[in-house]
ROTORVO-584854 format. One record per residue: residue in three letters; x, y, z of N, C-alpha, C in turn; residue number from 1. Coordinates in Angstrom, 3 decimals. Layout:
residues N
(lumlo ALA, (X, Y, Z), (X, Y, Z), (X, Y, Z), NUM)
...
end
This chain:
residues 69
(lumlo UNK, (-213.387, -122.050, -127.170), (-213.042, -120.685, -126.821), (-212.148, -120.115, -127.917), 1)
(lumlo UNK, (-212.277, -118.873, -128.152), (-211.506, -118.523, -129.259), (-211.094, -117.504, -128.710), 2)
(lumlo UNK, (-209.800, -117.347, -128.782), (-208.761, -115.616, -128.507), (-208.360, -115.093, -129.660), 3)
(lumlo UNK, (-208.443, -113.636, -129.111), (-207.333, -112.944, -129.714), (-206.516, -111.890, -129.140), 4)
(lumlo UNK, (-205.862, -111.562, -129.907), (-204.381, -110.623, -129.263), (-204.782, -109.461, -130.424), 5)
(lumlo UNK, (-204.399, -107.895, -129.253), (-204.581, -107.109, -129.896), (-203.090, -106.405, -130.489), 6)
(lumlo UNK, (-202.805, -106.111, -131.834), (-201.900, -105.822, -132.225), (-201.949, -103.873, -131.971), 7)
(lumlo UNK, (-200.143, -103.358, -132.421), (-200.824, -102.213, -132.058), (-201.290, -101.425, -133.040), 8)
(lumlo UNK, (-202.056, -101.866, -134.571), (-202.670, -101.260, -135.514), (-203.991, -101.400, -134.933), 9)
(lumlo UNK, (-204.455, -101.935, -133.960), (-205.358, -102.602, -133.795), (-205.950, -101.442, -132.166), 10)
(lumlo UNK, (-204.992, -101.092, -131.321), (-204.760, -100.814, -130.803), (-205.588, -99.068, -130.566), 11)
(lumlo UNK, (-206.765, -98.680, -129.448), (-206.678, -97.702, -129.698), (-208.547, -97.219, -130.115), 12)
(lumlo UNK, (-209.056, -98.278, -130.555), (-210.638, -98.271, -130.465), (-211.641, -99.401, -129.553), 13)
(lumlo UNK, (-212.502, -98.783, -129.540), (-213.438, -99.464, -128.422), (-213.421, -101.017, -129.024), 14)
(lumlo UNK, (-213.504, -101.865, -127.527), (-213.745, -103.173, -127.967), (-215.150, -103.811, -128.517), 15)
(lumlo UNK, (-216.265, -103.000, -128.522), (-217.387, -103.535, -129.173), (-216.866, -103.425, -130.333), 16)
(lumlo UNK, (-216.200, -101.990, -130.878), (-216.107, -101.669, -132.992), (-214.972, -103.140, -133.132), 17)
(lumlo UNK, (-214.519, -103.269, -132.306), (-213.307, -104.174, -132.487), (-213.930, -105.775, -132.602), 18)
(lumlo UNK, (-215.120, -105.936, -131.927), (-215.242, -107.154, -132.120), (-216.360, -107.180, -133.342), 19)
(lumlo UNK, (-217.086, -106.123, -133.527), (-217.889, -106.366, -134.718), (-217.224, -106.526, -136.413), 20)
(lumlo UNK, (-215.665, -105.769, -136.145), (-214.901, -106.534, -137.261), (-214.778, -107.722, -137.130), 21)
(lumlo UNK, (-214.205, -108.447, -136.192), (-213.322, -109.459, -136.236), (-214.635, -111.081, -136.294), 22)
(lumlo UNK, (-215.943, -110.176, -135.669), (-216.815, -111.394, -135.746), (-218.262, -110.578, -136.259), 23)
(lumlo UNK, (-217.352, -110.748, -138.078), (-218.365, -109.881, -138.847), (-219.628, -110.860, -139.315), 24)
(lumlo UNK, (-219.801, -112.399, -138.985), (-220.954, -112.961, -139.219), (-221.809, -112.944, -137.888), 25)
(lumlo UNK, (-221.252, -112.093, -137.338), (-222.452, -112.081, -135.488), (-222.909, -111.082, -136.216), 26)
(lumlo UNK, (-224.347, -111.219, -135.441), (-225.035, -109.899, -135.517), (-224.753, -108.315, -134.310), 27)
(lumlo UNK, (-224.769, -107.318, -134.164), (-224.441, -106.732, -133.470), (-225.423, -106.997, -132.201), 28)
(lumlo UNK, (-226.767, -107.174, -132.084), (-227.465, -107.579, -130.810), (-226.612, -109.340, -130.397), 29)
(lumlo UNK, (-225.784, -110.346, -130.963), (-225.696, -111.212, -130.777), (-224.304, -110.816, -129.638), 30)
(lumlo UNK, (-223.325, -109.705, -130.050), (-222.234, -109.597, -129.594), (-222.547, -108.613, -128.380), 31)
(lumlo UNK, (-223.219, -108.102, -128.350), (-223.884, -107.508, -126.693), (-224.604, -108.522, -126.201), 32)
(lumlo UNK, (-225.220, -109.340, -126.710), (-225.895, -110.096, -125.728), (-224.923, -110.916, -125.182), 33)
(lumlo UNK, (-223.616, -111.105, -125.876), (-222.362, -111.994, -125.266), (-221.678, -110.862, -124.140), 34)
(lumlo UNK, (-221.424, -109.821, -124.589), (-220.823, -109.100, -123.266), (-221.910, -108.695, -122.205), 35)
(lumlo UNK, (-223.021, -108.788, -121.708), (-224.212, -108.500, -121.381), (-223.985, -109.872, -120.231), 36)
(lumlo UNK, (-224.384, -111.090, -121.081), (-223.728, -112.556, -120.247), (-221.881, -113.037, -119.884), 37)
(lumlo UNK, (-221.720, -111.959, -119.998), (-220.035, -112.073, -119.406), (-219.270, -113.219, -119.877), 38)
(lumlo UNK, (-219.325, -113.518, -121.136), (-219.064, -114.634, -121.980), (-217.675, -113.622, -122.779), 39)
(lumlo UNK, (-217.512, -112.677, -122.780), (-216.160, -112.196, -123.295), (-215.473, -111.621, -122.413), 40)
(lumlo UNK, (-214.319, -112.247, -121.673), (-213.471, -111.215, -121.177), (-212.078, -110.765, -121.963), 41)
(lumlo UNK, (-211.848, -109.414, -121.005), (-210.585, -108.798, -121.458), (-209.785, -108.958, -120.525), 42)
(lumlo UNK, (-208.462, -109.717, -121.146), (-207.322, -109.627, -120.156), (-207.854, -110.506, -118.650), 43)
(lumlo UNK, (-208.627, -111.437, -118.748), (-208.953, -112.326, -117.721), (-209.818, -111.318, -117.046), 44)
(lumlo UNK, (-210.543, -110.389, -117.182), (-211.172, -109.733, -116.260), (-212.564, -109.549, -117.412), 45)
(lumlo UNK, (-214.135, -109.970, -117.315), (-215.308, -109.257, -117.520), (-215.458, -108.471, -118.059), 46)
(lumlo UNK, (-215.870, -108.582, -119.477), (-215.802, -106.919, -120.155), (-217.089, -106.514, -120.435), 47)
(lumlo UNK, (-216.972, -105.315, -120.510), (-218.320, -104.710, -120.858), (-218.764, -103.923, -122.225), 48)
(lumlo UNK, (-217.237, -103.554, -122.970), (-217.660, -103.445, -124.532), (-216.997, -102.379, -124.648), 49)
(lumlo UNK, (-217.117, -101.010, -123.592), (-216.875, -100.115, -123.265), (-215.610, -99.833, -123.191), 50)
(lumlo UNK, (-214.844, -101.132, -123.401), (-212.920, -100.328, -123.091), (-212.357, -100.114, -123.735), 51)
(lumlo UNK, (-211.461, -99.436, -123.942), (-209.879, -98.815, -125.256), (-209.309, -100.157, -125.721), 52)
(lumlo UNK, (-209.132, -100.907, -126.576), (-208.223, -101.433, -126.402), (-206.640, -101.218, -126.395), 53)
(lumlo UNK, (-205.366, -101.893, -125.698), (-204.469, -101.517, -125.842), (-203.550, -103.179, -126.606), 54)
(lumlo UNK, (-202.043, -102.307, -127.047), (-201.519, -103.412, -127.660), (-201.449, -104.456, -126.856), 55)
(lumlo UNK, (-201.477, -105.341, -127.052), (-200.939, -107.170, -126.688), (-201.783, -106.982, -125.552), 56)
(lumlo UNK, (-203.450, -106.869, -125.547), (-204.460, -107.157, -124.585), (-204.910, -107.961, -125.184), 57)
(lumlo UNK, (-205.784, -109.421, -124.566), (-205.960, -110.329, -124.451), (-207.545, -110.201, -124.573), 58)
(lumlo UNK, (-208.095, -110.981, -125.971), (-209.768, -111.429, -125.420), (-210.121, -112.861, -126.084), 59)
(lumlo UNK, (-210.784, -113.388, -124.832), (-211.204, -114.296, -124.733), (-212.468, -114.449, -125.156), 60)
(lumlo UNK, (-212.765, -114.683, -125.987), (-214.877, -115.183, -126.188), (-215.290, -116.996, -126.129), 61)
(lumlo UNK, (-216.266, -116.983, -125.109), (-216.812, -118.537, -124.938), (-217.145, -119.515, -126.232), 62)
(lumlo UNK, (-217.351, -120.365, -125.726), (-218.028, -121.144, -126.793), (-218.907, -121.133, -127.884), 63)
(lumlo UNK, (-219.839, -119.694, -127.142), (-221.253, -119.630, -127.821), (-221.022, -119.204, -129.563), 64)
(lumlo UNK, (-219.748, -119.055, -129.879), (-219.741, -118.715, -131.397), (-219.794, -120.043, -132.067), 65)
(lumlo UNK, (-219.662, -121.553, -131.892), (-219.824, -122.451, -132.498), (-221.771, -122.209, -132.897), 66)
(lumlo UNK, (-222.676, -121.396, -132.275), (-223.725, -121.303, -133.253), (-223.488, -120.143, -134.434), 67)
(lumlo UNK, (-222.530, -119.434, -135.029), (-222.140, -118.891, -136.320), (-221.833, -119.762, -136.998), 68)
(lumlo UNK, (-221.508, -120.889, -136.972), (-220.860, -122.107, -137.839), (-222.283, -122.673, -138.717), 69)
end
């Protein structure tokens, strides 16, 4: 499982643009098909891609990135 913490430069755009930086070797159909299978939550709660992020919010993504390796 890999986290991260949102800083507050960070703070302030949708969490899909946010994760297509941070997991710039996924493909963009790879990182919806992860929020799609509820394999990323925000802040312990199910995300859907769709939310703001705010400072020092919490995301969690499953395992499934050990196939980017």
């Amino acid at each position: 499982m890999k986290e991260f913490s949102i800083s507050s430069k960070e703070a302030g755009q949708r969490m899909d643009k946010y994760l297509f930086k941070v997991l710039n070797q996924a493909s963009k159909s790879f990182v919806y098909k992860m929020l799609r299978k509820k394999n990323i939550v925000l802040n312990d709660k199910k995300a859907t891609g769709q939310e703001v992020l705010k400072a020092e919010d919490q995301i969690k993504i499953a395992a499934a990135l050990d196939a980017l390796r």
